[in-house]
Each structure stands twice: as C-alpha cells, then as structure tokens.
C-alpha positions, 0 to 999 in steps of 0.5 A: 500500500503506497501513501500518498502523504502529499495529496492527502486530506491533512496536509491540505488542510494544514497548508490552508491554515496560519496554525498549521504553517506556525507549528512547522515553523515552530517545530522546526525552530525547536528541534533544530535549537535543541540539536545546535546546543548539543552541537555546541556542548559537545565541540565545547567539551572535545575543545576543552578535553584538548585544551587540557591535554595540551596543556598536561603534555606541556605541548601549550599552556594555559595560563591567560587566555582571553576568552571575552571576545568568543563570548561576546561573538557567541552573545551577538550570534544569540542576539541576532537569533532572538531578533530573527525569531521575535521578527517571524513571531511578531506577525503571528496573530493570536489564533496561530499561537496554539500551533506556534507554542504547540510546534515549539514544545514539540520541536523541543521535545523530539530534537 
C-alpha cells in the first residue's frame, strides 16, 4: 500500500491554515535549537578535553587566555537569533499561537 502523504486530506488542510504553517515553523525552530546546543556542548567539551591535554603534555599552556571576545561573538550570534525569531513571531496573530507554542514544545521535545 503506497501513501500518498502529499495529496492527502491533512496536509491540505494544514497548508490552508496560519496554525498549521506556525507549528512547522515552530517545530522546526525547536528541534533544530535543541540539536545546535548539543552541537555546541559537545565541540565545547572535545575543545576543552584538548585544551587540557595540551596543556598536561606541556605541548601549550594555559595560563591567560582571553576568552571575552568568543563570548561576546557567541552573545551577538544569540542576539541576532532572538531578533530573527521575535521578527517571524511578531506577525503571528493570536489564533496561530496554539500551533506556534504547540510546534515549539514539540520541536523541543523530539530534537
């Protein structure tokens, strides 16, 4: 039995409907936020597991790294983030914003 999920009565009725196109959006939003973090933590920990190991091979040391301008690389990063999502959410009227809050939790559920 093949399934013709295009053609089908659902995802026509979602296409024509503002819930349905902000819970996708959401969703994606949400899992891909949550996969990039553990993206992130994860090169974080190898970086940090190399650094060490260099340092206790006296191959590099340590001593006064100045990590301020990653960290202020890693809040603009955010910050044009947030003002990218706050842009697509702001013209979201209130009877999407079930789909919207549902597709985030979602996302973020299943990411």
């Amino acid at each position: 039995m093949f399934l013709d999920i295009y053609n089908s009565e659902i995802i026509k009725n979602i296409e024509g409907t503002k819930i349905g196109a902000s819970f996708i959006f959401a969703f994606v939003v949400g899992y891909f936020l949550k996969k990039s973090v553990k993206l992130m933590f994860i090169i974080l920990i190898i970086v940090l597991a190399i650094m060490f190991w260099l340092d206790y091979s006296k191959i590099a040391e340590l001593k006064n790294y100045d990590f301020s301008n990653s960290l202020d690389r890693i809040a603009e990063l955010f910050k044009m983030f947030g003002a990218f999502i706050f842009e697509k959410v702001d013209n979201i009227n209130f009877s999407s914003a079930f789909g919207l809050v549902t597709g985030l939790l979602l996302g973020l559920k299943f990411g």
